[in-house]
N, C-alpha and C positions, 0 to 999 in steps of 0.2 A: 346570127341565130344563136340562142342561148341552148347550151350542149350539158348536158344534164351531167352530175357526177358518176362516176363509175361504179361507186356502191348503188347506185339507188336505179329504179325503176318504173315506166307510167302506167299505169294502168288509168282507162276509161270505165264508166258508167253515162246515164241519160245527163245526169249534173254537170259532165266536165269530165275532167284530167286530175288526176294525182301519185304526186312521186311517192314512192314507196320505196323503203330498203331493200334491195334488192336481192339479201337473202330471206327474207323473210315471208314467213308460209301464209299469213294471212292476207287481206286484198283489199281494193278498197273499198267495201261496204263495211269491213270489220273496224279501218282506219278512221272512216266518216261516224261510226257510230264512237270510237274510241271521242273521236271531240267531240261531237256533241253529247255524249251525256256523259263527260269527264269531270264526276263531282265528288268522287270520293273515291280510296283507291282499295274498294272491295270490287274484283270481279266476278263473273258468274261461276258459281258453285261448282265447282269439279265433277260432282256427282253427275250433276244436272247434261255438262258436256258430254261424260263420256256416254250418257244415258243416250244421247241426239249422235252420238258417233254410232251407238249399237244400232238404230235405226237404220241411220245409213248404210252399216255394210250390209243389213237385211235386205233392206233394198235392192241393194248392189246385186247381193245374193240371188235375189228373186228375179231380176229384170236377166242376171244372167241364164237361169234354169228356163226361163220364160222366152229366152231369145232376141231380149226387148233391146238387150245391151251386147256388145261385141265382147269376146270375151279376155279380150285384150284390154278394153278401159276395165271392165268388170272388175279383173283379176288386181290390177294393179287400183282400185279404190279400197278393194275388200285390203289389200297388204297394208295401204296407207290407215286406213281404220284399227287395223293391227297395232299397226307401231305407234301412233296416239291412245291407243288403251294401253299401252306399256308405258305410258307417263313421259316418254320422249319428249313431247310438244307441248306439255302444258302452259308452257310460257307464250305461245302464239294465242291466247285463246284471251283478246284483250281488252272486249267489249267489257260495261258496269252494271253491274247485278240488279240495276234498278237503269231501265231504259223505255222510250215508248218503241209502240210498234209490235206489242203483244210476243214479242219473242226473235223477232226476223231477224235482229241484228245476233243475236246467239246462232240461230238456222245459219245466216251466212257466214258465222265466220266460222264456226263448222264447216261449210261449203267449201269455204276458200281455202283451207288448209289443208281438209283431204283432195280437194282439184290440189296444189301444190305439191304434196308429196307425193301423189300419184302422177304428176308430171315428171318429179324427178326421180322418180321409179322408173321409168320410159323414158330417162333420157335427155326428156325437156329441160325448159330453162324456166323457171316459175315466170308466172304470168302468162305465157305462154297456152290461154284457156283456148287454142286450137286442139290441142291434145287431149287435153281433160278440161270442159267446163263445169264451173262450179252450180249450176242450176241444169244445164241442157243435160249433167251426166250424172253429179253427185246426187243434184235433187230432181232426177226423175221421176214425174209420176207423183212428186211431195207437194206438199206446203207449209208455211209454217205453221198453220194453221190446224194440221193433222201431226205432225211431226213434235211439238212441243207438248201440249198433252198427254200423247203417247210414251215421250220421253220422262216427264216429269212422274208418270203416273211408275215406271222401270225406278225410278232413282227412288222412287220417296219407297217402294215395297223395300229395296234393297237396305234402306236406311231404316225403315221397319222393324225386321226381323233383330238384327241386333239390340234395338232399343227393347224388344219384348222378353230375349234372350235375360238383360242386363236385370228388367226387372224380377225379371223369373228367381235368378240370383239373390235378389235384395231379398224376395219376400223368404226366399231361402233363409237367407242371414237372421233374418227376423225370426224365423221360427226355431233355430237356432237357438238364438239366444232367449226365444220363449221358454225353449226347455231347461237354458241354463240357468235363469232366475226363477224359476219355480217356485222354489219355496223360500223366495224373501218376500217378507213384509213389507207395503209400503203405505204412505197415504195418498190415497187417492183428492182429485180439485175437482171441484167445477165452480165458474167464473172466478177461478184464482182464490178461491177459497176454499180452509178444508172443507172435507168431504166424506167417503166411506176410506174402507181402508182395503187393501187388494194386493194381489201378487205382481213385484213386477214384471213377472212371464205373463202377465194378463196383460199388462199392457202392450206386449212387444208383442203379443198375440194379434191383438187387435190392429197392432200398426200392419201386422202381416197380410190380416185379410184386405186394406185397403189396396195393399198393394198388389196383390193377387188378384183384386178387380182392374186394377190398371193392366196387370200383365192378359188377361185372358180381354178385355176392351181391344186392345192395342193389338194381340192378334188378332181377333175377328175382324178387324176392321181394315185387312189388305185386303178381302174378297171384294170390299167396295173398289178399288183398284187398278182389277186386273180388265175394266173393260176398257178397249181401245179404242182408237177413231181410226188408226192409220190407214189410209186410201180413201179417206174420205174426204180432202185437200180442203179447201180453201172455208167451204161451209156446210161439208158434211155430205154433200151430193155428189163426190167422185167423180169429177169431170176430170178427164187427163188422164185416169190411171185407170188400166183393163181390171175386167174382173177377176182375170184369173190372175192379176197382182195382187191386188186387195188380198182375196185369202191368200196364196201363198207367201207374202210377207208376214202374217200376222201367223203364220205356221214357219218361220224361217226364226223370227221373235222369240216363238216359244222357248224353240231350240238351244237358240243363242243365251238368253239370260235366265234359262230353265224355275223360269215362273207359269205361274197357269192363267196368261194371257190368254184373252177372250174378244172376239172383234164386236164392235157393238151393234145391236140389231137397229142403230139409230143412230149413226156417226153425228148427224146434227146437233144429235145433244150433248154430247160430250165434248165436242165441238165448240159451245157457248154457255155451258154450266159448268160453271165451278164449285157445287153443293159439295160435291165429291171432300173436295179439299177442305171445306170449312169444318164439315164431317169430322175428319180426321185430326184435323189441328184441334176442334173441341174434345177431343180426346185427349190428344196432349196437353189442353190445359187441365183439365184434371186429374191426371198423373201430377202438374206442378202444382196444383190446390193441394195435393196430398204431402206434398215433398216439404212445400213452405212451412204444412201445419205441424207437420212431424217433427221436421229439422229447429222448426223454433219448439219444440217442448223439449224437447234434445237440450235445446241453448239451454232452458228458463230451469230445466231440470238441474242440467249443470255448471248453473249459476255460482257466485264464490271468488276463489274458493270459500271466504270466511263471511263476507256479506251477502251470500247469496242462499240459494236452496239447499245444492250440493251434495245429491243425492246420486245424482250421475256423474262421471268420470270417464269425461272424454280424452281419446290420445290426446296432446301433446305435439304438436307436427312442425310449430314454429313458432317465434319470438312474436311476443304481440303490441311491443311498444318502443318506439325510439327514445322516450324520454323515461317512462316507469320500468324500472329494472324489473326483472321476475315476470311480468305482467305475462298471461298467453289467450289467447283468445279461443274460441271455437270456429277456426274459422271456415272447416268444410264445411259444418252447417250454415253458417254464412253465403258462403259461394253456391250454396245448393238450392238456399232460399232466392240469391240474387238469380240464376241462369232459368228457375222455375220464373220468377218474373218477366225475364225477359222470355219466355214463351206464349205467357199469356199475354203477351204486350203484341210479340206476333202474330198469335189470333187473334188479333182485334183488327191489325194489318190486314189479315188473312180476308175476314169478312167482310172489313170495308172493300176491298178489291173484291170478292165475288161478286159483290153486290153492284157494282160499278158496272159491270158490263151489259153491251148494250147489243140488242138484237141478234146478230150470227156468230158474235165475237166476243171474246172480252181482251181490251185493249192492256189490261192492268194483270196479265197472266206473270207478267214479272217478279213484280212484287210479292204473288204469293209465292211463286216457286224458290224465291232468295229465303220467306219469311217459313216456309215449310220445312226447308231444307236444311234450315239452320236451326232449326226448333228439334229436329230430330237427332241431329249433331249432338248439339248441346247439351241434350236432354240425356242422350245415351254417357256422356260423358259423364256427367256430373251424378248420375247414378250410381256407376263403376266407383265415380273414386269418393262417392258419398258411402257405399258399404265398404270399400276395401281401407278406406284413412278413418272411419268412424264408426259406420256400426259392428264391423267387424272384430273391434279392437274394443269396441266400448265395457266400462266396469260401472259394480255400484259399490256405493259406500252402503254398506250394511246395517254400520252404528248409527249413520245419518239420517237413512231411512226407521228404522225403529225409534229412534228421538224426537223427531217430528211427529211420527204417529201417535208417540205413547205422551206428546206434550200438547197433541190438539184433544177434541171432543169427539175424533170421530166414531170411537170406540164406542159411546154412549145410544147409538141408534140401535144396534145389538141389542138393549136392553129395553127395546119399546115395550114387549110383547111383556115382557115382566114384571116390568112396574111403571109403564104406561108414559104416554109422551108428553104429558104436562110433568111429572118427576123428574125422565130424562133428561128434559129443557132445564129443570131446578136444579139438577145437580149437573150439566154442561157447565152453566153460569157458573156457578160454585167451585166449578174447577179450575175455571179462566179467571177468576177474580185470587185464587188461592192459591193460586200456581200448583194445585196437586194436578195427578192424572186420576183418569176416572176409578182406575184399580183402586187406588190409596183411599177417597170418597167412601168408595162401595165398602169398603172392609170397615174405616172410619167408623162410621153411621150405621153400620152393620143391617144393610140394605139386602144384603145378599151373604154365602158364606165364602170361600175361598174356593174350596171347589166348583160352586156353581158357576162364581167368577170366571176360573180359570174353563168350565165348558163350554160357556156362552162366548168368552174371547176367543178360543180357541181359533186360530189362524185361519185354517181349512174349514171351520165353522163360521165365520166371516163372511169370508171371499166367494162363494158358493149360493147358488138358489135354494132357498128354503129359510126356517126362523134357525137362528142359531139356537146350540143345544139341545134340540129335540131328536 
């Protein structure tokens, strides 16, 4: 008879037998899913785990208050649920963040690890699911099918707040620096050509409110959220679990992650719609619409130093070349533009998987919660260190910007109202052909006098609603 080694351990399911290390907290639903969908070695999102752990001990909680559960398992799942939000066990948690089964294999290896510790809390020997089972005890009353929604919907508010926090911040920064450019002149583009001419506090202005829509978007849009399914198991109809579970878990919930969780008047449909999520991710792609558009006028601004625009005067954070000495790149805007891609890349993820599912379920809950949760991450990050390495630090060239102004045409629109915009256009041409600026022209040709020149250029008479000089 072949005699198993002494590290290792069997554990059964419907499929068969498999040896497992023997100290190890996960089981074999966690093991089976480990091979089969061992494709890459990103696992499930931390957030997302500990999100399906708070469930749990709610659970645990409620079945205890409720009597459902002795208070001997109760007590020792609620400790085991503890000690894995302390970061203890993140290492057991060894399923891939991309798996079928709509989430089951996350649900159980959650199951099997708080059944484990709460075994050897009591004494047990792991494996040993006479003392604590991982479905009859951790997931009473559950499924995964109530339990992953509920969780993911806990993770992504919590991943929320911070990201709304950060932009909060940025547009800060912005306005900031709206006030600290005030009164430089710059010239303004449109399609990459000059243009009028404007303060570049107007500009940083502008970047401000865009971001100020992201920030006030992004918080409104936890209320979409906060409704739950929990107790509503398998397809929204609650078989299995008392009523008096249902509410007082989703009131043990509140408690626990002091969010303003709400049970759904319709667990079916939160159950098998995922509108919620694509929602939300469409928001974050437009925080990265904004980020891309910004951070590349940022780059095109601070183009150069000698060949380019060079008008902004970005820090300096690191060497930009192995082969060109001196060389430095822009590269927060870079990395700010790439990670805002890579979020619109995952709402596209996001929406193909809603859209995928099919009648009480959707099978592809995976995908979005890997592609959600990582957009949120991401996105929080790359904000922080997009104002604190750039815009926080960012300068202008002031000689730069007045050079290019006073060496384009855009001066010349000023002057419609005065002598008309067939002249204007005459004397544009006339300047770009002669290399003067418009000033030189107007006095030139004695179009105008010096002072009227100097009232109608006048900066603040410019940059402002109304005809200049009047």
């Amino acid at each position: 008879m072949f005699d198993l080694p002494s590290d290792f351990r069997i554990e059964k399911d419907l499929l068969g037998e498999k040896n497992l290390p023997k100290e190890s907290y996960y089981g074999i639903n966690s093991l089976r899913a480990f091979e089969n969908f061992n494709i890459s070695n990103k696992k499930v999102n931390l957030n997302l785990i500990y999100a399906v752990v708070i469930v749990k001990k709610a659970a645990a909680l409620a079945h205890k208050k409720l009597k459902e559960l002795k208070d001997e398992k109760a007590d020792a799942i609620i400790s085991a649920c503890d000690d894995i939000l302390s970061g203890k066990f993140d290492d057991e948690f060894i399923t891939n963040s991309l798996q079928g089964g709509a989430g089951t294999s996350t649900n159980m290896n959650v199951n099997e690890v708080i059944a484990n510790r709460a075994i050897e809390l009591l004494n047990g020997s792991k494996g040993d699911y006479s003392i604590i089972h991982p479905i009859e005890d951790v997931n009473m009353s559950q499924s995964t099918n109530d339990v992953y929604p509920t969780a993911l919907r806990i993770a992504a508010i919590k991943l929320l707040r911070p990201l709304s926090d950060a932009l909060s911040k940025l547009q800060e920064s912005f306005q900031i620096k709206e006030n600290d450019f005030s009164d430089i002149l710059m010239l303004g583009r449109t399609e990459l050509m000059d243009a009028l001419p404007m303060m570049v506090g107007q500009g940083f202005g502008a970047y401000a409110k865009a971001f100020a829509r992201d920030r006030w978007r992004i918080y409104k849009v936890e209320e979409r959220l906060r409704e739950i399914n929990i107790g509503g198991n398998a397809i929204g109809t609650g078989i299995n679990a008392s009523y008096d579970y249902i509410f007082t878990v989703t009131d043990i919930l509140q408690d626990l992650t002091g969010l303003g969780l709400a049970r759904s008047d319709y667990p079916m449909d939160v159950t098998q719609n995922m509108d919620v999520f694509v929602e939300v991710s469409g928001l974050l792609k437009s925080c990265a619409v904004n980020l891309i558009k910004i951070s590349n006028d940022i780059r095109l601004l601070n183009s150069g130093p000698v060949g380019g625009i060079g008008e902004f005067i970005v820090e300096e954070v690191q060497a930009g070349s192995s082969i060109m000495p001196g060389k430095v790149n822009p590269v927060i805007c870079e990395m700010t533009a790439q990670t805002s891609m890579k979020v619109m890349a995952n709402d596209t993820a996001i929406s193909l998987a809603s859209s995928f599912g099919q009648l009480q379920l959707n099978a592809f809950s995976p995908l979005i919660a890997e592609s959600l949760l990582e957009s949120l991450e991401i996105l929080t990050n790359a904000v922080n260190v997009f104002r604190e390495k750039c815009i926080d630090s960012i300068k202008i060239n002031e000689e730069k910007c007045l050079e290019n102004l006073e060496a384009s045409t855009a001066l010349v629109t000023a002057l419609v109202h005065y002598i008309g915009y067939d002249k204007a256009s005459i004397i544009a041409k006339k300047a770009l052909k002669e290399k003067k600026s418009i000033r030189e022209l107007l006095l030139l040709e004695k179009i105008l006098t010096k002072e009227e020149i100097d009232k109608i250029l006048n900066p603040y008479e410019i940059t402002k609603p109304g005809i200049p000089g009047l």
